[in-house]
N, C-alpha and C positions, 0 to 999 in steps of 0.2 A: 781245378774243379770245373765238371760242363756244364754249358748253359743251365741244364735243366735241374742240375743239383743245388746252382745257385738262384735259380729262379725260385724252385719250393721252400730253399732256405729265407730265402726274402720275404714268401707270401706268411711262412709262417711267424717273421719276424713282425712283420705288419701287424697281422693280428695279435699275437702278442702282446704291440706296442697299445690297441685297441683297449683287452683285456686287464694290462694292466692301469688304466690312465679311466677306467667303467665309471658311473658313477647310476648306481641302478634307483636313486633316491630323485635326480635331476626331470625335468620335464621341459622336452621342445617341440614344437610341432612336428608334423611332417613336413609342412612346407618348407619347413629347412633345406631340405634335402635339393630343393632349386638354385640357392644360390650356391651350395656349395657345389651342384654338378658344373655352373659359372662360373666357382672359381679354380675350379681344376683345369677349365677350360682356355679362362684364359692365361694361369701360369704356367699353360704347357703347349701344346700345340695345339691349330685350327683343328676341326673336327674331321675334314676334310684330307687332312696330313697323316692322322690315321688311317684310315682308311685306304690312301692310296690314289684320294682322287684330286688332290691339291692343285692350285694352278700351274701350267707351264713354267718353264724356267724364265728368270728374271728378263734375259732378254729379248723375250716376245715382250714381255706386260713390263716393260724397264719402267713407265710412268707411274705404277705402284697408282690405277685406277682399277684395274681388274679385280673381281673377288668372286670367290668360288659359289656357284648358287647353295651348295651344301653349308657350308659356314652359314651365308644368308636365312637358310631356314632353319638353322638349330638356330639362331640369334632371335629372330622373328615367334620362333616358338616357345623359348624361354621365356621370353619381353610377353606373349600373348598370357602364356599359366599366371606368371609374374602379379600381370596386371589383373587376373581372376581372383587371386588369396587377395592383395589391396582391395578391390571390390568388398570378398566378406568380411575385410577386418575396414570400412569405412572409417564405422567411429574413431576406433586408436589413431588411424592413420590422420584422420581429422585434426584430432588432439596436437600430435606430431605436426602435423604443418605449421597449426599455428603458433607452434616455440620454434619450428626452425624451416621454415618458410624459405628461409635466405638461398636453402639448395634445392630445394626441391617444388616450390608455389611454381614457378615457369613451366619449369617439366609437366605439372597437372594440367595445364592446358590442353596439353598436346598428348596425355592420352586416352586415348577411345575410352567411352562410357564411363568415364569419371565424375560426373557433370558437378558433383557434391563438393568436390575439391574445389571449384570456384568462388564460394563462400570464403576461402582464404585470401582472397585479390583484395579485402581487407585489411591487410595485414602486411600491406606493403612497405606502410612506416617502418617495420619493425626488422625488416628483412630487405631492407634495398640494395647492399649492396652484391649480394651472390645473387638476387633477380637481377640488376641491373647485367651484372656479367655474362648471366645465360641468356638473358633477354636481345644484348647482343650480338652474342655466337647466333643466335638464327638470325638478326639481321642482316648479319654478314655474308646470309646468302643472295641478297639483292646486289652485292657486288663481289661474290666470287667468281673465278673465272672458269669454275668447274661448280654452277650451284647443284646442280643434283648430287655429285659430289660428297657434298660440303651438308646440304641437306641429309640425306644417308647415316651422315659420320655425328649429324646432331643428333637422331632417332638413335643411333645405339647409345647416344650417352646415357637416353634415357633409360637402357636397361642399366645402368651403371646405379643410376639412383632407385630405380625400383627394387634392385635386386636388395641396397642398403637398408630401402624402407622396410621389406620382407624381414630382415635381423632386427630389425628395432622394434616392432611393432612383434614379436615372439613374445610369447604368454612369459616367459622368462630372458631379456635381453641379453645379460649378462650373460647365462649360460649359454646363450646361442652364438653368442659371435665367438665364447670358447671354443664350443664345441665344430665352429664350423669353420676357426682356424687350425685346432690338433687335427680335427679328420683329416683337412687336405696335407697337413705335414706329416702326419703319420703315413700318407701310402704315396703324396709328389717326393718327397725325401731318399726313403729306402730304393725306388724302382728308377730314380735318378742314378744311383750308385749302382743299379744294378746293370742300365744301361751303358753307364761309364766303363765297366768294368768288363761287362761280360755281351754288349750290344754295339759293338761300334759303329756298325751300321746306321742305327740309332739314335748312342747316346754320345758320339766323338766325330770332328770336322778335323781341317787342315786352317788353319791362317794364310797371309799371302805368301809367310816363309817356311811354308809348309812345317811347322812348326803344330804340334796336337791341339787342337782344344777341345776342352767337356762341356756337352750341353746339357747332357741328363735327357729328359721329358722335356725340356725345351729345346728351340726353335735356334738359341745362342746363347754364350757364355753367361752373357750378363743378362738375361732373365731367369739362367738360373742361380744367380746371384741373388736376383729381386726372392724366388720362391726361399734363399735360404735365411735371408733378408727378414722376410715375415714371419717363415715357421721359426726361426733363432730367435723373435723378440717374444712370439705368440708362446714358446715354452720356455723361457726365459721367465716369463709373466708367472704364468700355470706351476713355475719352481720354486718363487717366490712364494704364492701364495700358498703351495700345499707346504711351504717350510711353517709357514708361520700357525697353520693347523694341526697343533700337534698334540691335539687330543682325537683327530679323525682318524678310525683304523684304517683308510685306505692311504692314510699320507707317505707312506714308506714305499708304496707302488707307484704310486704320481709320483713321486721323486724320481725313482728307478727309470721308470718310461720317459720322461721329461727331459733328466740328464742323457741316455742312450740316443735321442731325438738330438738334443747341442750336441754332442759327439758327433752324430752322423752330419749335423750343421757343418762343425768347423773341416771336418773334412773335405767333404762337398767343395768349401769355399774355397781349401787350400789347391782343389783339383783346378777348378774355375778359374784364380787368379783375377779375381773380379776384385778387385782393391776399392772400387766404390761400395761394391755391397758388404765388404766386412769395414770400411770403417763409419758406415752408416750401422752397423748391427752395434759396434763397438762403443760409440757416442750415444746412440741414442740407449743401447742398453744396459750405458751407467747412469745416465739421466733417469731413467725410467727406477731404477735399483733408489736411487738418492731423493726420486719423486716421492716414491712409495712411504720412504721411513717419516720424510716432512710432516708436519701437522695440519692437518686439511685448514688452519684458520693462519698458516703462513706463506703468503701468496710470494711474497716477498724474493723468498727462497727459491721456489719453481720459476716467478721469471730465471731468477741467477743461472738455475741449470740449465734452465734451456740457452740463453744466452752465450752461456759458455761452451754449450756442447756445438750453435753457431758458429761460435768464432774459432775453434778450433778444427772445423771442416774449412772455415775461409782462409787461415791463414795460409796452407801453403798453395790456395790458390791468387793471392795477392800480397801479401807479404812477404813469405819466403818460399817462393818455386823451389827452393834447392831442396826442402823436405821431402818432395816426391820424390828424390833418387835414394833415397834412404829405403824407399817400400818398395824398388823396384822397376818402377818408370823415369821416362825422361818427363822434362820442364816442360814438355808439349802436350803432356797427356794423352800418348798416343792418338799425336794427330790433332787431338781435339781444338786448339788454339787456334790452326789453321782452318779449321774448317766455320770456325766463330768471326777469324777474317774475313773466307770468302762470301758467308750466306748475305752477309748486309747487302753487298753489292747487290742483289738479286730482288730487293724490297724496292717496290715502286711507289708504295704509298707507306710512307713511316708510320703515320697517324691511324690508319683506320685496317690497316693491314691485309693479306690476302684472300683472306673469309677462313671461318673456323678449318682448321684441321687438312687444310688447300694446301697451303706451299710447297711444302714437300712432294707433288702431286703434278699428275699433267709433263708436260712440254720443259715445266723447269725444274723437273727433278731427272729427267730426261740430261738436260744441260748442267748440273751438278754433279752428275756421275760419271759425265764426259773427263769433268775438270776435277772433282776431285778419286773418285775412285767408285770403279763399276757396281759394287757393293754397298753404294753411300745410301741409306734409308734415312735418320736422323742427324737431329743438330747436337745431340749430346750435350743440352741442356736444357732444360725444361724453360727456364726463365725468357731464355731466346728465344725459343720455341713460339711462347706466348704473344710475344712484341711480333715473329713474323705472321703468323696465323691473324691476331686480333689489333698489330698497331698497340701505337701509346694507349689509346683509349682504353684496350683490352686490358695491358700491365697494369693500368691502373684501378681498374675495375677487381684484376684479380689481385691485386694487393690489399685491398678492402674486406676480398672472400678470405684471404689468410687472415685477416686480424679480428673479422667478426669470428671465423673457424675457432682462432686460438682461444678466444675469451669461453668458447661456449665450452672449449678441453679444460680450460681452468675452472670456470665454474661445475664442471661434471667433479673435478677432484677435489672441490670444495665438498659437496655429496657423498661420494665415496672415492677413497684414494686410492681403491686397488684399480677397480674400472678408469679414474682418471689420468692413474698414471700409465698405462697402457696407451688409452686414447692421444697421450702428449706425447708417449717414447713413438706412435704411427706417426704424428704431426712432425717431429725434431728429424726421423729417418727419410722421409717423404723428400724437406726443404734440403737436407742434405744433399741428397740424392738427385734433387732437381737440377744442383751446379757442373755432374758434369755426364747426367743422362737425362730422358725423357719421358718424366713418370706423370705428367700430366694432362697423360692423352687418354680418351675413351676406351673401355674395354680394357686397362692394365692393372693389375692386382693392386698395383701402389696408389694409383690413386679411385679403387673403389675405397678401399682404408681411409683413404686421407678424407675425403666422403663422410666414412662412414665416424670419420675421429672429428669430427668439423658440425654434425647436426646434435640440435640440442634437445636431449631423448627425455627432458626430466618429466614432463607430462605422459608420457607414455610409461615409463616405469612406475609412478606414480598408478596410472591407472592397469600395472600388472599386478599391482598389491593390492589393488580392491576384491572386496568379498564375489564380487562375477567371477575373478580370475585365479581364485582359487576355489580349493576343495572338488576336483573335477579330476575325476577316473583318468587314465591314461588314454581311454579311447574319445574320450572331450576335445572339442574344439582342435580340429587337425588344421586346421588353416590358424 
């Protein structure tokens, strides 16, 4: 088949996938359409890599300080619209801060013409410990060793939470954060395969043993593990719940589309060999199956799955190593062990760490690719990650965010259990995923989710059921 006969076949497939997955009753704004040009963005390539204008090869910019001014102003312009729709939906966004404060009160400071938001600096009791956390990633610019840097890489986080607030604050939450996980998996999915397949240019690399690998629409293997990662749990979800509607006449097309989408999943993954991101889809998306059937008034149970879908990521990375020769890898996790050795050595301050999102960065990422390999960008673990970027203080600051995060998942599936088993099956994939990649950095698909599964939206849906927020024409309230 040529390119071009698989191309139309793809674009038709897409839509298709589109057509049959419709729901012509549903209502979301347009501003939708912002985060999700965001999240295409950043489950695939810089904008700049399209186009053809990306930076030099790594060994001009080996310090991985350099960034394309193109990326910078699609970033800068997003984070600007971003911050215009919050401006018109103040009130809801008001409402929102103060139930979930914890991720996003820091961020309002800091940006332009919000000034309404600081009415929530009240509300610090309630939300200390994810302010405390952001509140010190910026002070960690007064001793990074790259602060503008370090400053830069906090300003995108904040499109990270803006764009979150944009999905929550939607005249219909729920349907929005469907809707604006199927769009990007319905057309990042098929044109991944179509890459792999028919683009090698593309969608296909070499390893050091010149050995294939597939990135699809991304940048490397395991991001596009992370894209199959979230469209496999996000129509996973969308399968479930049009199973259990089986008096709606569209339920037999949502199935059909839903399933054709997991199919293209497990393929994908099977091309990738990303063994993180199918056993993070695999755990979390029996937990999420086993969430759902529970009874929203037995919490009991939900710790259990979660717990268990934990320890069964942890065990063969501390109990029994010998498991991972079973899937395919050696005991080192390619590589990973050792490079978990060498980064400590390179922490000069254990406590208070190198300033947000620094280490990796400069003069001694420069000297880590000497020693370990010229392609070394990460630590391949989020957790580590955290401890070099922010020190003790940071770990434990973000141990805080995960457990106020988890409580506000459970109490959302106390509310409803289909939205909260979703929000847990993002939280269970995320902490998975964090042991042996780095999904808790700014701008990554995994943790805009984990973000957006972690703020506590009940006031805001609350007031999308009020009489303002319904009964209004399709061309109402576009922001």
């Amino acid at each position: 088949m040529s390119q071009l006969t698989a191309t139309i076949l793809v674009i038709f497939a897409i839509i298709g996938l589109f057509v049959l997955d419709r729901d012509g009753k549903a209502r979301t704004s347009k501003a939708l359409w912002i985060p999700f040009i965001y999240l295409l963005i950043i489950g695939s390539r810089a904008v700049s890599s399209w186009f053809g204008s990306a930076p030099l090869p790594d060994a001009m910019y080996g310090d991985g300080v350099y960034s394309s001014p193109v990326d910078q102003a699609v970033s800068l312009g997003l984070l600007a619209v971003g911050l215009m729709v919050l401006i018109a939906r103040w009130r809801k966004v008001g409402l929102l801060v103060r139930r979930s404060g914890p991720t996003v009160l820091f961020y309002s400071y800091a940006a332009p013409g919000i000034a309404r938001w600081r009415k929530a600096g009240l509300l610090v009791r309630r939300s200390g410990p994810i302010v405390l956390f952001y509140s010190y990633a910026a002070l960690s610019i007064l001793w990074s060793d790259l602060p503008y840097f370090t400053f830069k890489h906090w300003i995108k986080a904040v499109e990270d939470v803006v764009m979150v607030l944009i999905v929550w604050t939607d005249h219909d939450p729920v349907m929005a954060i469907r809707r604006l996980l199927t769009r990007a998996g319905f057309i990042l999915i098929p044109v991944s395969l179509l890459f792999c397949k028919y683009y090698p240019t593309l969608g296909r690399g070499f390893d050091k043993g010149w050995n294939t690998i597939y990135s699809g629409v991304s940048d490397t293997k395991n991001t596009l593990g992370i894209i199959c990662l979230i469209s496999g749990l996000a129509s996973l979800w969308c399968f479930l719940g049009a199973r259990r509607e089986r008096k709606d006449p569209a339920r037999t097309r949502r199935l059909l589309a839903h399933s054709i989408l997991l199919g293209l999943v497990i393929v994908q993954l099977e091309m990738a060999h990303s063994v993180t991101a199918s056993v993070c889809l695999v755990l979390s998306g029996a937990a999420m199956a086993v969430i759902r059937r529970s009874p929203r008034t037995n919490t009991a149970r939900v710790h259990l799955v979660v717990v268990t879908a934990l320890c069964c990521a942890l065990v063969p990375l501390f109990i029994a190593p010998s498991l991972v020769k079973n899937m395919g890898r050696d005991t080192t996790f390619s590589g990973r062990t050792e490079i978990w050795n060498i980064l400590p050595r390179f922490v000069q301050n254990p406590w208070l760490g190198a300033g947000y999102e620094s280490f990796l960065s400069g003069p001694r990422l420069v000297q880590l690719k000497a020693i370990i390999d010229k392609t070394f960008q990460e630590a391949h673990n989020g957790y580590l990650e955290v401890w070099l970027n922010l020190g003790w203080i940071g770990v434990s600051l973000f141990a805080l965010v995960l457990i106020a995060g988890y409580r506000n998942a459970v109490a959302a599936f106390q509310r409803d259990a289909a939205i909260g088993s979703l929000r847990l099956a993002f939280f269970v994939a995320v902490l998975i995923e964090g042991l042996t990649e780095a999904p808790f950095r700014m701008m990554s698909p995994t943790w805009f989710l984990l973000l957006w599964a972690m703020i506590d939206n009940s006031m805001a849906v609350r007031l999308s059921t009020r009489r303002e927020w319904q009964g209004r024409s399709p061309g109402e309230g576009l922001v």
